[in-house]
HTML snippet that shows the backbone in 3Dmol.js (N, CA, C, O; Angstrom):
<script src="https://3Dmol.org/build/3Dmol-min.js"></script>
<div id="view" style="width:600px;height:400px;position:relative"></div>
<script>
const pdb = `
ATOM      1  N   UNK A   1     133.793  54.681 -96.679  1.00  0.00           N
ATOM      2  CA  UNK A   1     134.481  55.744 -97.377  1.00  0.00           C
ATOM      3  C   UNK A   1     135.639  56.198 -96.492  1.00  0.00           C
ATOM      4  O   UNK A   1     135.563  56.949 -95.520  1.00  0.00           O
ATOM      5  N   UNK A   2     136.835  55.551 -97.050  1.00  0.00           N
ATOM      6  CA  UNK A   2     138.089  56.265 -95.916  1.00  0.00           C
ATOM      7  C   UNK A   2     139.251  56.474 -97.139  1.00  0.00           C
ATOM      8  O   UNK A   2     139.205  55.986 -98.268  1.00  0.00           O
ATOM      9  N   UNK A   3     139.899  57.011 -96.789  1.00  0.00           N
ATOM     10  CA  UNK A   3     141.592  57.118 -97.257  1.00  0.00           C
ATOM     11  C   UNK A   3     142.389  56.211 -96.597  1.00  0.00           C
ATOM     12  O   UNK A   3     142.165  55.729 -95.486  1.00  0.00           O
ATOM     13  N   UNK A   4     143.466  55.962 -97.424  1.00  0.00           N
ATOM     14  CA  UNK A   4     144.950  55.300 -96.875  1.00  0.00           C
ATOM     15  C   UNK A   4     145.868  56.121 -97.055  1.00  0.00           C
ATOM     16  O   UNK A   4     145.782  56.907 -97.999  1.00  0.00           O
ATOM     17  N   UNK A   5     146.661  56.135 -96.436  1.00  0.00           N
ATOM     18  CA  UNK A   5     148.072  56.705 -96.019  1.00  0.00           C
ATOM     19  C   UNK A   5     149.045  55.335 -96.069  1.00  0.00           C
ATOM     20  O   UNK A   5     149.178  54.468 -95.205  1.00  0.00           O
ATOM     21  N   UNK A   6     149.642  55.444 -97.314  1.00  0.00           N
ATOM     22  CA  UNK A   6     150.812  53.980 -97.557  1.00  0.00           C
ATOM     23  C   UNK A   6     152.151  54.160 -97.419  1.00  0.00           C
ATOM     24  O   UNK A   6     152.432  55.342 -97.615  1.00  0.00           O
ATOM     25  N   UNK A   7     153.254  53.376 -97.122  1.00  0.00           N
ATOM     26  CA  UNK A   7     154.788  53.666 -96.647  1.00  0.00           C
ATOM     27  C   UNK A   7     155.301  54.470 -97.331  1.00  0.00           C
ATOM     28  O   UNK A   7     156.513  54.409 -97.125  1.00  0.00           O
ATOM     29  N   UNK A   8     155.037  55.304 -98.139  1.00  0.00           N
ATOM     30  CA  UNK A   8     156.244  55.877 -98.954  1.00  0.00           C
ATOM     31  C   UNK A   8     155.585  57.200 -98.053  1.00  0.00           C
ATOM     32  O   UNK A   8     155.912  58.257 -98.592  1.00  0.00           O
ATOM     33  N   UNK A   9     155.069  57.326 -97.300  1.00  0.00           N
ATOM     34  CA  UNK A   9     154.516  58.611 -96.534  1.00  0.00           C
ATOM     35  C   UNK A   9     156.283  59.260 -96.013  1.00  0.00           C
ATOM     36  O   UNK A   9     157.303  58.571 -96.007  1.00  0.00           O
ATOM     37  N   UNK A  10     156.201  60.475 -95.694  1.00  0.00           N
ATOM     38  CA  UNK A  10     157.635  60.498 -95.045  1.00  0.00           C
ATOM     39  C   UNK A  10     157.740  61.121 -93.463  1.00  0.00           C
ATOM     40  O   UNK A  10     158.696  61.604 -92.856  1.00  0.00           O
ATOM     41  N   UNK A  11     156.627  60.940 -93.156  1.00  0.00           N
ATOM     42  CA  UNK A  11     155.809  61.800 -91.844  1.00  0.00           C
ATOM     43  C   UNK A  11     156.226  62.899 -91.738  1.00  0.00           C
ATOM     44  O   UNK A  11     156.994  63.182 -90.819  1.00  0.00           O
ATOM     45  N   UNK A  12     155.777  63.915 -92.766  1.00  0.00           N
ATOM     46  CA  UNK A  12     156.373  65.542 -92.712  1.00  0.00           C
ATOM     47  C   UNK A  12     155.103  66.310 -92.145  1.00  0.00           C
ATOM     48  O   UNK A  12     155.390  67.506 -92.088  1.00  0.00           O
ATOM     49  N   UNK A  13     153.800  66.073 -91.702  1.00  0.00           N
ATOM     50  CA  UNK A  13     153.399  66.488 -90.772  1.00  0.00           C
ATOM     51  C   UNK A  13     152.237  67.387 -91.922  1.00  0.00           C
ATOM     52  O   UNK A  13     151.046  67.655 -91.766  1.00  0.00           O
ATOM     53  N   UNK A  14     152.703  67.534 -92.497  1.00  0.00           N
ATOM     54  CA  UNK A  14     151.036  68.187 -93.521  1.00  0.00           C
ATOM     55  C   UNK A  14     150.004  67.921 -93.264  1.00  0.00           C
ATOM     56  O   UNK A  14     149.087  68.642 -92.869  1.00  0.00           O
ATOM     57  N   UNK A  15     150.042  66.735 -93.483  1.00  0.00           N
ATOM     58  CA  UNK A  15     148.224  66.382 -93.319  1.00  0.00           C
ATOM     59  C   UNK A  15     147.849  66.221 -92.168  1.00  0.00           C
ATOM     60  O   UNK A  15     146.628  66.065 -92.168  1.00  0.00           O
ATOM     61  N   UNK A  16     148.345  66.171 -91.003  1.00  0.00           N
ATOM     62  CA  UNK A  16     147.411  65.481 -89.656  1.00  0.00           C
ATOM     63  C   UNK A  16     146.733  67.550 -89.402  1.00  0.00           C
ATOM     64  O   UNK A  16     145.546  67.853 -89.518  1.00  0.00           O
ATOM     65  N   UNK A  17     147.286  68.057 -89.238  1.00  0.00           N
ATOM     66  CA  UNK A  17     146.430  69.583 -88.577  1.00  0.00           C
ATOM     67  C   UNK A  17     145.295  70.053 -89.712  1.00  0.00           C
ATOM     68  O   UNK A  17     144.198  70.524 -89.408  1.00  0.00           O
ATOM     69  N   UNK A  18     145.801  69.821 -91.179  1.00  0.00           N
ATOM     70  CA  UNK A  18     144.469  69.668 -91.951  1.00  0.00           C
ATOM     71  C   UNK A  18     143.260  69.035 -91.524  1.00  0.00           C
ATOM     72  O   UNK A  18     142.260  69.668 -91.183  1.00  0.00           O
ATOM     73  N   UNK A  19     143.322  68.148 -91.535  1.00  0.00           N
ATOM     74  CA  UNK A  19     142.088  66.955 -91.587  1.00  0.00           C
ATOM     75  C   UNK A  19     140.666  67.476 -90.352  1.00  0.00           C
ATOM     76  O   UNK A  19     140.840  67.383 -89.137  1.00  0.00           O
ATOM     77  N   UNK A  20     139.553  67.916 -90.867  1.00  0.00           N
ATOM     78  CA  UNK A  20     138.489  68.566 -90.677  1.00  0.00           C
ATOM     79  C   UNK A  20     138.040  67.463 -89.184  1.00  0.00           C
ATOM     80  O   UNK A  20     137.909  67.836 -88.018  1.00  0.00           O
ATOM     81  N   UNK A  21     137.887  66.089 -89.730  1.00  0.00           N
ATOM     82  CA  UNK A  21     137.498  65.135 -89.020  1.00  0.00           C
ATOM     83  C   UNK A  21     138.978  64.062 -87.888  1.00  0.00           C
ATOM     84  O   UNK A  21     139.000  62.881 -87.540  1.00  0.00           O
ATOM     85  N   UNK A  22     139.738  64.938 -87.713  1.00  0.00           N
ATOM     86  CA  UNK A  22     141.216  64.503 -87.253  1.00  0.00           C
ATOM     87  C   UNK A  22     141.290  62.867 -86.902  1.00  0.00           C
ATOM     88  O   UNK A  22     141.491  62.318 -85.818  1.00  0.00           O
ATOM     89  N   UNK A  23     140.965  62.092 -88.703  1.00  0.00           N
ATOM     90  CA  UNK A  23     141.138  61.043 -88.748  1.00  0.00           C
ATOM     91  C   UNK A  23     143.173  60.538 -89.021  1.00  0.00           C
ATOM     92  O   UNK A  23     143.739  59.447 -88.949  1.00  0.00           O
ATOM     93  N   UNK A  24     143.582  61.643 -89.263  1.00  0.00           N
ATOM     94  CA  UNK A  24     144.958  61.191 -89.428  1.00  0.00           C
ATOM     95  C   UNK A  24     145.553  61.487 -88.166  1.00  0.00           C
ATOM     96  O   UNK A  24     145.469  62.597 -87.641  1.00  0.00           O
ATOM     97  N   UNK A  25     146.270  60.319 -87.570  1.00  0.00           N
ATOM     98  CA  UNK A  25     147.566  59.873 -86.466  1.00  0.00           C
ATOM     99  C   UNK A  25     148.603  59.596 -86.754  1.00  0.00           C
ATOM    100  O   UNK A  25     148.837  59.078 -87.846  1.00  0.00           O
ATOM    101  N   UNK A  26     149.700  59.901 -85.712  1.00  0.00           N
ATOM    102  CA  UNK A  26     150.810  59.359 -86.340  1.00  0.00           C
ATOM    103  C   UNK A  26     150.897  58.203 -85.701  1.00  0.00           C
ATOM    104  O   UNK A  26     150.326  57.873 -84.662  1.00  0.00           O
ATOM    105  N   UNK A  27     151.806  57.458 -86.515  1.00  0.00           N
ATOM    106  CA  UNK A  27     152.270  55.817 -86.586  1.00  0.00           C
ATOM    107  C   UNK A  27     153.244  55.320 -86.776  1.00  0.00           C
ATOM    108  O   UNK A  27     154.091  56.214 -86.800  1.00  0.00           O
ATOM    109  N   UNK A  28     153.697  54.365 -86.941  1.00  0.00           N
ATOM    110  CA  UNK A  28     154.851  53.714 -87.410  1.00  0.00           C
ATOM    111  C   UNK A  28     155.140  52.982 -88.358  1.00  0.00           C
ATOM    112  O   UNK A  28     154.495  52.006 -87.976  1.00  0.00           O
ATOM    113  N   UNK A  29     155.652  52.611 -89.420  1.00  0.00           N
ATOM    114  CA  UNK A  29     156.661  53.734 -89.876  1.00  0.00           C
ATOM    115  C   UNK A  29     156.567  55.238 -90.299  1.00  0.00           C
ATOM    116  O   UNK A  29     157.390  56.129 -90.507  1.00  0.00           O
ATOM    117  N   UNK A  30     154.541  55.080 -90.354  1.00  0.00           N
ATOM    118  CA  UNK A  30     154.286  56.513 -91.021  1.00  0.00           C
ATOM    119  C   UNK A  30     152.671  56.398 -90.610  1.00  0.00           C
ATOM    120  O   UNK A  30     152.017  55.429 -90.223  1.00  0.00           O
ATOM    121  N   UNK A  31     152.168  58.272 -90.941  1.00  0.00           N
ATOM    122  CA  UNK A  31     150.952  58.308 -90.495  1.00  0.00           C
ATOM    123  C   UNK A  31     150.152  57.319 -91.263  1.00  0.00           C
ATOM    124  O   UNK A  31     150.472  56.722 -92.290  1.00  0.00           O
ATOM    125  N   UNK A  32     148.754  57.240 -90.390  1.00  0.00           N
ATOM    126  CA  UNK A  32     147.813  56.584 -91.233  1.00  0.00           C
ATOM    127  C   UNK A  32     146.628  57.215 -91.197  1.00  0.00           C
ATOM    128  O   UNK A  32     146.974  58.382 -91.019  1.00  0.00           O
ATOM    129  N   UNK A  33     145.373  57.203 -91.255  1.00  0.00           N
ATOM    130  CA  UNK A  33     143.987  57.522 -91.629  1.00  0.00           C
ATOM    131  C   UNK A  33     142.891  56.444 -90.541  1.00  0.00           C
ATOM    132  O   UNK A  33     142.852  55.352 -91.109  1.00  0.00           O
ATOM    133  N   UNK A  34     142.260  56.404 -89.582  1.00  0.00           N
ATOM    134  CA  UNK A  34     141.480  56.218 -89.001  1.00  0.00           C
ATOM    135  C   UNK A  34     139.850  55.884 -89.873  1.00  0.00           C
ATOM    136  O   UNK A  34     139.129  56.792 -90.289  1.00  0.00           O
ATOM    137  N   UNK A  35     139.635  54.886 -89.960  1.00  0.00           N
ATOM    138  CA  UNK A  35     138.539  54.547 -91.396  1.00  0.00           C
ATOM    139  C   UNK A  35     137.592  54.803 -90.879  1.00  0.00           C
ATOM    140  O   UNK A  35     136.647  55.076 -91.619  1.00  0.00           O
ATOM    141  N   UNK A  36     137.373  54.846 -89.434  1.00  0.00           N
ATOM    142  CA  UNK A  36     136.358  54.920 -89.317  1.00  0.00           C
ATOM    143  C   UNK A  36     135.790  56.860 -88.554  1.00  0.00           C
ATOM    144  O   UNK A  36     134.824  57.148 -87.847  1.00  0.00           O
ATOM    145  N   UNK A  37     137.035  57.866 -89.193  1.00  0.00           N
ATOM    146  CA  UNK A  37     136.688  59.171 -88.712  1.00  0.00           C
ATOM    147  C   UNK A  37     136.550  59.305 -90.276  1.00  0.00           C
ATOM    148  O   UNK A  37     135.631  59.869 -90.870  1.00  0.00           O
ATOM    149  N   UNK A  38     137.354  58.844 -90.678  1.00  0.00           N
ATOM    150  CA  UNK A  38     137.468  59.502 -92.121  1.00  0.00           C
ATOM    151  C   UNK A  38     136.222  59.560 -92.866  1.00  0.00           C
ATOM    152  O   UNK A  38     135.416  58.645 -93.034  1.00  0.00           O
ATOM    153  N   UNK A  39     136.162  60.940 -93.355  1.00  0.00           N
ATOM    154  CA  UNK A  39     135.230  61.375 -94.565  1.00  0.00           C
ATOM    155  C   UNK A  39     135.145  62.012 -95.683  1.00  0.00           C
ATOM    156  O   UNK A  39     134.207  62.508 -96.308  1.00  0.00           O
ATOM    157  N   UNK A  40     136.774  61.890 -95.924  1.00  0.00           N
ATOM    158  CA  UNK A  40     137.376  62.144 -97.112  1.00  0.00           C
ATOM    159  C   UNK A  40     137.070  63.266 -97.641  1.00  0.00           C
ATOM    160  O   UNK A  40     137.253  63.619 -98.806  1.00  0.00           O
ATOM    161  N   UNK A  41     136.452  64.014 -96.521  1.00  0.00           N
ATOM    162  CA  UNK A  41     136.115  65.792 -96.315  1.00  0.00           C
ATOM    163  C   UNK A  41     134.607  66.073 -97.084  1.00  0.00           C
ATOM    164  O   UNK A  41     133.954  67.082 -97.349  1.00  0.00           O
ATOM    165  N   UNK A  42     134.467  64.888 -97.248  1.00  0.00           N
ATOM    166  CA  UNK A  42     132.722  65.481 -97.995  1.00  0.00           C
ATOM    167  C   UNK A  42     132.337  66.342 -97.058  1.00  0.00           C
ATOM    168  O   UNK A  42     132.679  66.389 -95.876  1.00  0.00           O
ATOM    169  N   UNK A  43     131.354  67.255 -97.861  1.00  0.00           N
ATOM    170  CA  UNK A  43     130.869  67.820 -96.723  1.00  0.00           C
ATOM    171  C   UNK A  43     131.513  68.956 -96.031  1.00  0.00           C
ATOM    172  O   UNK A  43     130.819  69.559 -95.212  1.00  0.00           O
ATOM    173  N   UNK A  44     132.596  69.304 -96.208  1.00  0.00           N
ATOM    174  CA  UNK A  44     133.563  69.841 -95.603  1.00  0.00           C
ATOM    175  C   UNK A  44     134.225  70.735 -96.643  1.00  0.00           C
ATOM    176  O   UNK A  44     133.928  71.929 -96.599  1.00  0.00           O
ATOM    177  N   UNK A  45     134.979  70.368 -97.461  1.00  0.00           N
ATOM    178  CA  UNK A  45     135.876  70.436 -98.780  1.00  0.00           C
ATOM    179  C   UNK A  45     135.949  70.052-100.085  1.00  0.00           C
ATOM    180  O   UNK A  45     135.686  68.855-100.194  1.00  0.00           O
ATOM    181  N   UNK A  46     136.198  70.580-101.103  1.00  0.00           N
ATOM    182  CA  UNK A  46     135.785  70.085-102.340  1.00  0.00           C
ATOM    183  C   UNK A  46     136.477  68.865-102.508  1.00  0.00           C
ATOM    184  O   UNK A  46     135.907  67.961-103.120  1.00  0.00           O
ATOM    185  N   UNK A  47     137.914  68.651-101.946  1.00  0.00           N
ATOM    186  CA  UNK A  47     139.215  67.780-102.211  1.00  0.00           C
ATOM    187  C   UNK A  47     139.712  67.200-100.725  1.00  0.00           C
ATOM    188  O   UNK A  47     139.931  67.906 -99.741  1.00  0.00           O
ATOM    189  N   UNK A  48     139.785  66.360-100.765  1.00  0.00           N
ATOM    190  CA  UNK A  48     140.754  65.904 -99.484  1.00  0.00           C
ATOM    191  C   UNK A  48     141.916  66.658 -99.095  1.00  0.00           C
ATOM    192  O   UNK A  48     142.960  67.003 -99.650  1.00  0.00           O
ATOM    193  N   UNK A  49     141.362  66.809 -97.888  1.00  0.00           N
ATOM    194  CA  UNK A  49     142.560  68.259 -97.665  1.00  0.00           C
ATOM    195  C   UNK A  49     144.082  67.407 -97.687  1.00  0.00           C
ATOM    196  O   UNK A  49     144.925  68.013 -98.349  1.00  0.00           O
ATOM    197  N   UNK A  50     144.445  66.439 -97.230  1.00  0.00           N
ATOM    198  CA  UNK A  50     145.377  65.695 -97.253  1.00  0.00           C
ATOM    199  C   UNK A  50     146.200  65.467 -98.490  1.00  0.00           C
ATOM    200  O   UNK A  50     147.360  65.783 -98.758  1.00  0.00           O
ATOM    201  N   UNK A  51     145.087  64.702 -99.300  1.00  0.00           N
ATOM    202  CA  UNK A  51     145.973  64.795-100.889  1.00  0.00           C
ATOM    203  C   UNK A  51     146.246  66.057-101.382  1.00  0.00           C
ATOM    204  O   UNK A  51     147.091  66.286-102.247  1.00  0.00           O
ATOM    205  N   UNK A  52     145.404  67.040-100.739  1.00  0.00           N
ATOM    206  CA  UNK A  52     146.266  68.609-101.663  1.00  0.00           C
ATOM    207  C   UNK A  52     147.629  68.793-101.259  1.00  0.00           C
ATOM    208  O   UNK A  52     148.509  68.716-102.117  1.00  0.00           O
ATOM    209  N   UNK A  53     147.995  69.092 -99.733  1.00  0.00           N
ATOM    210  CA  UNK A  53     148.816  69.126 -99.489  1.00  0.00           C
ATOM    211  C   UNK A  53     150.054  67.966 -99.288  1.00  0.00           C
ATOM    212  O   UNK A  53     151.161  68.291 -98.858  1.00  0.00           O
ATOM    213  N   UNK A  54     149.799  66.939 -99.564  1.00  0.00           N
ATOM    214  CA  UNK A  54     150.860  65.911 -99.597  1.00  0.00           C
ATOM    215  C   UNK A  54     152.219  66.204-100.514  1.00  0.00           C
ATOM    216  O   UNK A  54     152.293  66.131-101.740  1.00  0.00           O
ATOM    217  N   UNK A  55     152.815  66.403 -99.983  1.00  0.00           N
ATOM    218  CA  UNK A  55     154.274  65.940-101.249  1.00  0.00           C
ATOM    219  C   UNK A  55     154.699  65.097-101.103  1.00  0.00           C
ATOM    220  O   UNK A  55     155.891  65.019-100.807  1.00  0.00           O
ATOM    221  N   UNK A  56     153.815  63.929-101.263  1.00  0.00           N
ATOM    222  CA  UNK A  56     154.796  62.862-101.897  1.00  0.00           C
ATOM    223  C   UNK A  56     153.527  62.107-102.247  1.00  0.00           C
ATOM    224  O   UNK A  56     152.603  61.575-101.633  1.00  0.00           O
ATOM    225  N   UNK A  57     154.073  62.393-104.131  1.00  0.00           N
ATOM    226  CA  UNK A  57     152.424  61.572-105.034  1.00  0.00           C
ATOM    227  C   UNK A  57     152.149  60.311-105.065  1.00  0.00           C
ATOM    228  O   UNK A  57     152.962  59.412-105.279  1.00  0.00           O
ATOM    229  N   UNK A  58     150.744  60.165-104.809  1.00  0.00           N
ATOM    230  CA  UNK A  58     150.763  58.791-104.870  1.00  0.00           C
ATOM    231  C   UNK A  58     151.071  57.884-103.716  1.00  0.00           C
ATOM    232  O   UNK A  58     151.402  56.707-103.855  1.00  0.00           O
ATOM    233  N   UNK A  59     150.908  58.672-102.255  1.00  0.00           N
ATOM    234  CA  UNK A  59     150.564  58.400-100.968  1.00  0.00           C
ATOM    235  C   UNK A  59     149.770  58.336-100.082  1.00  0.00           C
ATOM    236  O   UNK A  59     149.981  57.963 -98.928  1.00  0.00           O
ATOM    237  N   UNK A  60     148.544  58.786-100.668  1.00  0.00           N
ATOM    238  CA  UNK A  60     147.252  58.730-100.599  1.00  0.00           C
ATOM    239  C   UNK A  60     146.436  57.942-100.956  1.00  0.00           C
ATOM    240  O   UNK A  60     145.923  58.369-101.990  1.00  0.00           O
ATOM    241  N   UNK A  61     145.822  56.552-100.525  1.00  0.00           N
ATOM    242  CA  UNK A  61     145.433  55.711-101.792  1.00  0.00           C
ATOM    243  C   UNK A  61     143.463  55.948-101.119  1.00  0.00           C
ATOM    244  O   UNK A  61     143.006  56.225-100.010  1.00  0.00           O
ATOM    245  N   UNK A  62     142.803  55.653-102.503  1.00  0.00           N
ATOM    246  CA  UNK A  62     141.017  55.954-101.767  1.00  0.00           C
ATOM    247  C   UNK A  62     140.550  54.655-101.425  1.00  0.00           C
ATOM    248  O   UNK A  62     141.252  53.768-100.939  1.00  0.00           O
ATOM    249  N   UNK A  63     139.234  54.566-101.720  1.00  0.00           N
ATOM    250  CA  UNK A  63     139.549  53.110-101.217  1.00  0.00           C
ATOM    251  C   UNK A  63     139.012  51.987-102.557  1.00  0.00           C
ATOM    252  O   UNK A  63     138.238  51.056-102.338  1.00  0.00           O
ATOM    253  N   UNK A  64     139.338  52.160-103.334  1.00  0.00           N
ATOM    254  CA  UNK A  64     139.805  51.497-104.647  1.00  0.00           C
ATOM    255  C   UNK A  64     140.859  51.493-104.876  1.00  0.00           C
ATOM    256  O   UNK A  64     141.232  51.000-105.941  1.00  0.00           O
ATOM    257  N   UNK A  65     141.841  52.084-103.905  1.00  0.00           N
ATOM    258  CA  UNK A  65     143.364  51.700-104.302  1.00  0.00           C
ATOM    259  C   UNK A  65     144.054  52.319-105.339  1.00  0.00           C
ATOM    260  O   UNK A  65     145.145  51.948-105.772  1.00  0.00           O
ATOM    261  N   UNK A  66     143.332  53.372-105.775  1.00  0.00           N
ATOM    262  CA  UNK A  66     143.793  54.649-106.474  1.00  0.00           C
ATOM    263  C   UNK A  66     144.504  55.579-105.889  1.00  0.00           C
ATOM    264  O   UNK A  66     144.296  55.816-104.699  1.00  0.00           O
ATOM    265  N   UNK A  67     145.339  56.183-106.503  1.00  0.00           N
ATOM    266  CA  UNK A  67     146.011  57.601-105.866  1.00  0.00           C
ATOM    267  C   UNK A  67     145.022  58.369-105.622  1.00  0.00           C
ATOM    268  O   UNK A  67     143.966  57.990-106.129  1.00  0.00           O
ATOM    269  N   UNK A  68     144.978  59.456-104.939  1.00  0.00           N
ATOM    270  CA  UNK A  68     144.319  60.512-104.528  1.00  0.00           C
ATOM    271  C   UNK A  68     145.177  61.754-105.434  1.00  0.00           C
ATOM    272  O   UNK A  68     144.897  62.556-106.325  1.00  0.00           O
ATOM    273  N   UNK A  69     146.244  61.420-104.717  1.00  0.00           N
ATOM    274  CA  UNK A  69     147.386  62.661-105.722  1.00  0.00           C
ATOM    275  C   UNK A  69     148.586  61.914-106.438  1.00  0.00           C
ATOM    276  O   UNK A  69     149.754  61.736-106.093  1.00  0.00           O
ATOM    277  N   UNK A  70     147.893  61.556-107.524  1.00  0.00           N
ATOM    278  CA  UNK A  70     148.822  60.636-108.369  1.00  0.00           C
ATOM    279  C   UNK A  70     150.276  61.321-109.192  1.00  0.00           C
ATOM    280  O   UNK A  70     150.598  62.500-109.343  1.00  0.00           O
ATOM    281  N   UNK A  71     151.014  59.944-109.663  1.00  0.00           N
ATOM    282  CA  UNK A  71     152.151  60.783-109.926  1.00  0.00           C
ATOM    283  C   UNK A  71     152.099  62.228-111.249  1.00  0.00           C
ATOM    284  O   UNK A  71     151.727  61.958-112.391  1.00  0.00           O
ATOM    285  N   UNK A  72     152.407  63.301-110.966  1.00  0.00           N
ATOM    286  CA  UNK A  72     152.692  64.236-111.504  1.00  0.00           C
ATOM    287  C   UNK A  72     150.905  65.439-111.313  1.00  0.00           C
ATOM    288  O   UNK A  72     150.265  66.243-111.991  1.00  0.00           O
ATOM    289  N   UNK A  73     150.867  64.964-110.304  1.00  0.00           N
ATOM    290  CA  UNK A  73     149.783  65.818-109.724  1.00  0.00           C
ATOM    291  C   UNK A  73     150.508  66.839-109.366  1.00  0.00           C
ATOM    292  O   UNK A  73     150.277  67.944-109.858  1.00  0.00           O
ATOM    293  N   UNK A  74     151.510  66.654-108.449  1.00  0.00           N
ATOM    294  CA  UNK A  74     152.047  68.014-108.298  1.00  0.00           C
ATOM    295  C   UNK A  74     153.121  68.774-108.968  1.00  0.00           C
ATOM    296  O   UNK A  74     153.277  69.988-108.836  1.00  0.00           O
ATOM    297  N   UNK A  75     153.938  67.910-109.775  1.00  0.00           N
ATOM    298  CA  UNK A  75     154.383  68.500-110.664  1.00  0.00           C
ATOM    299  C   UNK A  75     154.205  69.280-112.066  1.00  0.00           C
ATOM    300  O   UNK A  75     154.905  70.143-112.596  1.00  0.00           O
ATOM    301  N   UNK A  76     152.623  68.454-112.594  1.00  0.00           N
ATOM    302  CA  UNK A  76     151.890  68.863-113.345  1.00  0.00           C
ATOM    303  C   UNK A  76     152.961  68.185-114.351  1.00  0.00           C
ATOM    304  O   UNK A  76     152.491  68.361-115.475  1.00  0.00           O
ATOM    305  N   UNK A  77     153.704  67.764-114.415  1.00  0.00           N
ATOM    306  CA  UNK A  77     154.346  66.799-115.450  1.00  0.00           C
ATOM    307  C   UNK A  77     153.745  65.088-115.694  1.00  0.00           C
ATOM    308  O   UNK A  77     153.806  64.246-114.798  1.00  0.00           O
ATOM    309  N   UNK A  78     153.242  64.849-116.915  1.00  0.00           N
ATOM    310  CA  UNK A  78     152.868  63.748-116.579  1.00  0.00           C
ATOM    311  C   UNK A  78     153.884  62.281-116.754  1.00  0.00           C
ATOM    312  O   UNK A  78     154.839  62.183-117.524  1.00  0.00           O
ATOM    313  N   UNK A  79     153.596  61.678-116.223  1.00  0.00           N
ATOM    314  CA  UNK A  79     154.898  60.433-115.746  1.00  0.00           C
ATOM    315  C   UNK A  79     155.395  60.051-117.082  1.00  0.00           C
ATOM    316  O   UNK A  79     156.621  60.108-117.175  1.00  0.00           O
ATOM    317  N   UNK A  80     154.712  59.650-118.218  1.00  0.00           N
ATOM    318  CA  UNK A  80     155.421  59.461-119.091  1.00  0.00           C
ATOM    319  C   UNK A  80     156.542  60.156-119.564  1.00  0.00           C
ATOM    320  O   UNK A  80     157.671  59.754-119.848  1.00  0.00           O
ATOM    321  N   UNK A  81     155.960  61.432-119.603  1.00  0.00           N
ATOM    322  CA  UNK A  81     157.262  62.869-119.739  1.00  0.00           C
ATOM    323  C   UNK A  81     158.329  62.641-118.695  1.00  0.00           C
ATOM    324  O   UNK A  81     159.533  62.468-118.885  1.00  0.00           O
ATOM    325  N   UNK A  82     157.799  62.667-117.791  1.00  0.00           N
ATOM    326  CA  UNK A  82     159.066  62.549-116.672  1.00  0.00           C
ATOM    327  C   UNK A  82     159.881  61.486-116.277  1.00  0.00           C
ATOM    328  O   UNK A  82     160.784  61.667-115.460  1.00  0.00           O
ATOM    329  N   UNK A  83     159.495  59.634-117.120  1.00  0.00           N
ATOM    330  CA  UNK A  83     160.227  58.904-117.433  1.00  0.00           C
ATOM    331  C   UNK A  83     161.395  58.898-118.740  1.00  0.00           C
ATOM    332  O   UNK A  83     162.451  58.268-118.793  1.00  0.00           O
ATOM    333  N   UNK A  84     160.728  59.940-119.871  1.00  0.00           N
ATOM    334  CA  UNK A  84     161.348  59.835-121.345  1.00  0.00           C
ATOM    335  C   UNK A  84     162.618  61.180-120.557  1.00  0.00           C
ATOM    336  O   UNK A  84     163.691  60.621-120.331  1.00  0.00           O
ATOM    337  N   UNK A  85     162.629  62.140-120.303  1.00  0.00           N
ATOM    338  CA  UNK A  85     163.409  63.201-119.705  1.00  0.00           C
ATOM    339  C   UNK A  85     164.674  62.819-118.871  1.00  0.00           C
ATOM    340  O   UNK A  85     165.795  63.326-118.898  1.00  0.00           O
ATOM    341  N   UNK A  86     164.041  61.474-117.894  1.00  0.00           N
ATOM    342  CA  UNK A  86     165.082  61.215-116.910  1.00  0.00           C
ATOM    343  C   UNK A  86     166.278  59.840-117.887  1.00  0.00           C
ATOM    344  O   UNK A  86     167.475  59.581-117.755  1.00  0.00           O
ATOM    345  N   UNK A  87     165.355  59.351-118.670  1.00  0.00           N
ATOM    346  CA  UNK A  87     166.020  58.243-119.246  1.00  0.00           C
ATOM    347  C   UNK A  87     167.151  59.571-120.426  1.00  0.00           C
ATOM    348  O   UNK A  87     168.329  59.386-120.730  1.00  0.00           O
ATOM    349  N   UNK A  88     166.427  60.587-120.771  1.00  0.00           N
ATOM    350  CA  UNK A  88     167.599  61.350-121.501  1.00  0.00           C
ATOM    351  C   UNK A  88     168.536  61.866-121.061  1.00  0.00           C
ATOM    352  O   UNK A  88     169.627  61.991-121.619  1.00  0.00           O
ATOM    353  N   UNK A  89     168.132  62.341-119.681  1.00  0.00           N
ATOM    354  CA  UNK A  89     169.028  62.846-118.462  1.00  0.00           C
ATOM    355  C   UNK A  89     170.073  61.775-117.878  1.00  0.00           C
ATOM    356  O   UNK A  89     171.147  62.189-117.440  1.00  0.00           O
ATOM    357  N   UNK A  90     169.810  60.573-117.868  1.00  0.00           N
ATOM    358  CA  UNK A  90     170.673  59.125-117.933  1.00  0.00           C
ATOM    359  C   UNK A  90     171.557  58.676-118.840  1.00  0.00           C
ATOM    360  O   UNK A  90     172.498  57.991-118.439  1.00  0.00           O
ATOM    361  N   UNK A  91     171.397  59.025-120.454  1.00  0.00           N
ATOM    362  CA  UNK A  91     172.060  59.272-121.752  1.00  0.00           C
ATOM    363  C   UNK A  91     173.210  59.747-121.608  1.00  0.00           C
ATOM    364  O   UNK A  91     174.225  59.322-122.160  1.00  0.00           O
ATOM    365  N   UNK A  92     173.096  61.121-120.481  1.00  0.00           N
ATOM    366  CA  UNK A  92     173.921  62.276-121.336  1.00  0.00           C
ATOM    367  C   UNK A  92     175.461  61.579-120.654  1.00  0.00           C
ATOM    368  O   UNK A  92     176.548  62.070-120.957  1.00  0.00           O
TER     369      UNK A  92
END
`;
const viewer = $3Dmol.createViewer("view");
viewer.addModel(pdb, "pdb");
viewer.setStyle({}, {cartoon: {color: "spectrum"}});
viewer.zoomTo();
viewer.render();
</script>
């Protein structure tokens, strides 16, 4: 049971002082997640403290390779909306 941290990370520093079990380091090009501290906060937190605070969706992957905070998690817009909007916003 671990998290990933994938390149589109922008190393803005959110998640490493969160993390209960200080499985996140920084790295190169960007932080990553330590698989074997990580506990994806069970136990700890209802949510991965990491994916709450991330801004940038869909940088978090679990380990099925799912988002944690997928796109329009934090916008609360869901992607379809926010593809049909930008393609109208491209129109004008």
């Amino acid at each position: 049971m671990a998290l990933e941290i994938i390149e589109t990370c922008v190393n803005c520093w959110a998640c490493e002082p969160l993390c209960p079990s200080s499985a996140i380091y920084e790295a190169r090009p960007h932080f990553r997640i330590d698989a074997a501290k990580c506990t994806e906060c069970d136990g700890d937190y209802a949510e991965a403290q990491c994916a709450g605070i991330c801004p940038i969706e869909g940088a978090i992957l679990d380990a099925k390779g799912l988002a944690v905070n997928p796109p329009g998690s934090l916008t609360g817009i869901p992607p379809e909306r926010m593809q049909a909007v930008m393609a109208e916003i491209r129109a004008r």
